[in-house]
N, C-alpha and C positions, 0 to 999 in steps of 0.2 A: 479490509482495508488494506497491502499493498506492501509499506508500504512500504516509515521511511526513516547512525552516528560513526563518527567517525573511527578509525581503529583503537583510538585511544579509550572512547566512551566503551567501547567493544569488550575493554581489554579488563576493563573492572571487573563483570561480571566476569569472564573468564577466570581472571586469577584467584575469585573468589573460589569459586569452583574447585579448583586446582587444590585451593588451600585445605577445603574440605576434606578432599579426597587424600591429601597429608594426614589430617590430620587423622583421621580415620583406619589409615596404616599403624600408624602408632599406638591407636588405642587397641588393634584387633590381634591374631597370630597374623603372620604373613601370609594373601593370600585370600585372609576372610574379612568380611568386614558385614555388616547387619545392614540388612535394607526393606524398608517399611512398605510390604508390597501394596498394598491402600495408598499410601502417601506419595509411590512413584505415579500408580493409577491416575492418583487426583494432579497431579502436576502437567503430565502428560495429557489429560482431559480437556486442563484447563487453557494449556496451548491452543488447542484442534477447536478452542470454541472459539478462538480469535480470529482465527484465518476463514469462519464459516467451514471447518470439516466437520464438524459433527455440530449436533444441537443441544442447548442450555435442557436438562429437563423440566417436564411439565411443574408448574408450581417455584421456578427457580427462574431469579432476573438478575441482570448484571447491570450497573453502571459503570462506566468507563471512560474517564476524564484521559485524554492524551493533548499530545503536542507533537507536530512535525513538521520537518524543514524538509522544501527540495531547491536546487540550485541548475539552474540549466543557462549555460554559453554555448553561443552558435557564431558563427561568420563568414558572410556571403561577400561575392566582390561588388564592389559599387561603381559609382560613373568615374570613369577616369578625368583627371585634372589635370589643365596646364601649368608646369612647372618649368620658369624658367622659356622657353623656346618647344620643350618635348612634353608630350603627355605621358602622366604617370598613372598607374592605376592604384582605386583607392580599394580599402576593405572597409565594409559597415559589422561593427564585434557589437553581439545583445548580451546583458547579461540577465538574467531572472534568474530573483530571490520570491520564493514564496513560504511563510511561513503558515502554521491554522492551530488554534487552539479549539478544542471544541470537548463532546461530549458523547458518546454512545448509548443508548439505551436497550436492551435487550430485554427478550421477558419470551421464558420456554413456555407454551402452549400446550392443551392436548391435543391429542392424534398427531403426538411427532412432529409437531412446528415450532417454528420459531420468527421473532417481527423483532426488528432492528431499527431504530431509528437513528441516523447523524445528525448532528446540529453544528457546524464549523460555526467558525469568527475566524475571517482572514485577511493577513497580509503581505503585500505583493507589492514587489520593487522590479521596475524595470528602467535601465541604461543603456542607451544607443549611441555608440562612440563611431565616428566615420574617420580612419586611419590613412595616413599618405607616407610612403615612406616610411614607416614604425612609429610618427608621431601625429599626436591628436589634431584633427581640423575641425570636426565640432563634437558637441556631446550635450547629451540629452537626456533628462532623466522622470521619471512621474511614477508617484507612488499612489496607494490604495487602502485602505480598510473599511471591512464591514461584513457582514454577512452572508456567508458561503453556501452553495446549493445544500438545500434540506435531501435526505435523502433518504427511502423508507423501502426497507428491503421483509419481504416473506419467504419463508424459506418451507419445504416442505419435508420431509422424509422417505421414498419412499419399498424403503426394504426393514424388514425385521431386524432385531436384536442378534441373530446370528455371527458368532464372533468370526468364524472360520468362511464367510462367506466378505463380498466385496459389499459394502457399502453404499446407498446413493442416496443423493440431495438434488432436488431439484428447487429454484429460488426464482423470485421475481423481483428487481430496483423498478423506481421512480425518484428517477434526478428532477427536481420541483423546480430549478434554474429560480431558485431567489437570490441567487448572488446577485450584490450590486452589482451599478458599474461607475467606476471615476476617474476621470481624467483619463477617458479610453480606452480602462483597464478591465476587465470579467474578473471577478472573484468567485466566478462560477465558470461553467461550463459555458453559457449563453445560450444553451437552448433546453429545453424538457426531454428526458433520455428515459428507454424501457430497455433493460436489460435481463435476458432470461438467461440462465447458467444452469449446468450440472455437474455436480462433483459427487466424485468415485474418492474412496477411503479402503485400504487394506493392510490387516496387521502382519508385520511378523516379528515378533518380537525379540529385540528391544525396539523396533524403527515403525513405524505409520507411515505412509505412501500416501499422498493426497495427487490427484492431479482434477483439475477445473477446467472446461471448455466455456466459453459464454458469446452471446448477439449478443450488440447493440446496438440500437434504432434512437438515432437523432429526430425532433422534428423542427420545422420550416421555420424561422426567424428574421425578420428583415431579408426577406427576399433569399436567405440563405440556406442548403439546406444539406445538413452534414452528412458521410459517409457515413454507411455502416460499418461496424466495428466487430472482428472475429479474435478472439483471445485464446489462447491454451496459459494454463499455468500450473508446473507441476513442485512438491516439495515432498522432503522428507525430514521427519520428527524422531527425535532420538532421544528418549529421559537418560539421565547422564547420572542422577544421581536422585534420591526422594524427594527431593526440593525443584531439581531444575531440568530444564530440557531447551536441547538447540533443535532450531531449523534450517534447511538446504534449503534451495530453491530458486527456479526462475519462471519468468515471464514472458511471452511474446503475445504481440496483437498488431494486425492490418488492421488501416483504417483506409477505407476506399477512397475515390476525391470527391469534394462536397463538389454540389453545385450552386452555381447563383442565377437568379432569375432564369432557375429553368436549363440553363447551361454550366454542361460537366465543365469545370479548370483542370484541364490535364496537367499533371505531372504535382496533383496535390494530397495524394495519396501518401499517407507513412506507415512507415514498421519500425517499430518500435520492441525493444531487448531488453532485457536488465535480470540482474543476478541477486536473489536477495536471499541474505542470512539473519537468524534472529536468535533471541536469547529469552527463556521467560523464565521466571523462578518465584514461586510463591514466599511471600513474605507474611502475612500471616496466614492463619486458618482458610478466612475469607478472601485475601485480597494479594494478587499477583501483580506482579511487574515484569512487565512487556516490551523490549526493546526490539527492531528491526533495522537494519538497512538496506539498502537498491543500489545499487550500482550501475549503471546504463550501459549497455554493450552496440547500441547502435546511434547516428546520429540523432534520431528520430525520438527518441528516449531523453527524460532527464539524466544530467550526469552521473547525478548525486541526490540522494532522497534518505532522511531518516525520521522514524516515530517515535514515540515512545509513551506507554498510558498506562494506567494502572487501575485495571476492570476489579471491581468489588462487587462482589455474589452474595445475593439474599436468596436465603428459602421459607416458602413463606406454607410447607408441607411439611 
């Protein structure tokens, strides 16, 4: 998932951290301090199973209830207006709010798999303000909820257990496009999407290295019919401490221009950026808490994107 708070939310988890590592001076000589090599293992494990770098094992399933926000403002120029004797020109400013609560389901397989299912519930705010001169001439706004695309990923394995060798997953999405639609609005994608990905994993420790390349294939919808989309997205995982671990990381993806009825719309291609940082720390035995944010580096990108969920592990081996 991506995906998607702000520095302040950032800064909990951080300070906690910190506090730890206080506290942990004090109790030790200087210099040493005792660390539960199993318990950094399983911290750091349970990171790499959120972002799809490695896989839940066989006999073992996650639930994962999250919640996240993305926020994106854009501004084009609009038809100029008469003011006065002179014409002036106006700006048109959007702003989207998109919020999704939903649910993860995971469940590790044999022969090194793993099936993921999404379930969102989403909503989405969108405001179209037309500017003259720095002040409002009209504004518009329509909101949405309900039902966000289903979306049902397999993932494969396909290298050994080999610690000192690199890693790979190769995976297959079906975006099911049941997001409504109201008052104009997609709470999905709007169309049925096949995505195939492969991701490389390698250790050196204390850091994990992931990096993901992926297609994806839109199809045809009301005469429309989307670009395909190429992603790279690489990170690095670092356990900090036997309880927690951060992540690095960015994103990019072209998206070609769709066309309609058959005809390319030049110049509707994006590339899209963003910088994301995460924080996960097991809280109990079973169950971890997982925070991320995104930060957008191109226009093309949300601004601003944060998640946060908290995947609980059954084994049922």
């Amino acid at each position: 998932m991506t995906v998607p708070t702000t520095a302040l939310i950032r800064s909990g988890p951080l300070l906690a951290a910190a506090t730890f590592f206080a506290g942990t001076a004090l109790a030790q000589e200087p210099g040493q301090f005792d660390v539960d090599p199993e318990a950094a293992e399983r911290a750091l494990e349970r990171a790499l199973v959120q972002t799809g770098s490695i896989l839940l094992p066989a006999g073992a399933a996650e639930v994962a209830p999250y919640f996240s926000f993305q926020r994106n403002e854009s501004e084009v120029a609009g038809v100029p207006v008469l003011v006065g004797n002179q014409l002036v020109g106006t700006t048109i400013a959007t702003d989207q709010n998109q919020a999704t609560a939903g649910v993860i389901l995971r469940a590790g397989l044999p022969w090194a798999a793993q099936l993921d299912l999404n379930l969102p519930f989403t909503y989405q705010e969108n405001s179209t303000e037309q500017r003259v001169l720095g002040a409002s001439l009209t504004n518009d706004s329509q909101d949405s909820t309900g039902i966000g695309d289903v979306v049902l990923t397999y993932t494969q394995s396909l290298t050994g257990n080999d610690p000192d060798r690199p890693a790979f997953l190769a995976s297959v999405s079906y975006d099911s496009d049941t997001g409504d639609r109201e008052n104009g609005l997609y709470l999905g994608t709007g169309f049925q999407e096949v995505e195939l990905a492969l991701t490389a994993t390698t250790r050196q420790d204390p850091l994990v290295f992931s990096v993901r390349v992926a297609y994806q294939h839109g199809f045809e919808n009301n005469h429309i019919q989307p670009g395909d989309q190429y992603s790279l997205a690489a990170g690095a995982f670092l356990a900090v401490n036997p309880q927690t671990s951060l992540q690095f990381g960015f994103t990019v993806a072209y998206t070609d221009d769709y066309q309609y009825q058959g005809r390319t719309v030049s110049g509707s291609d994006q590339f899209a950026a963003s910088l994301n940082l995460g924080i996960a720390t097991i809280l109990r035995r079973n169950t971890l808490l997982d925070m991320a944010i995104n930060v957008g580096l191109t226009e093309d990108a949300p601004d601003f994107a944060f998640v946060v969920s908290l995947p609980i592990r059954f084994n049922f081996r």
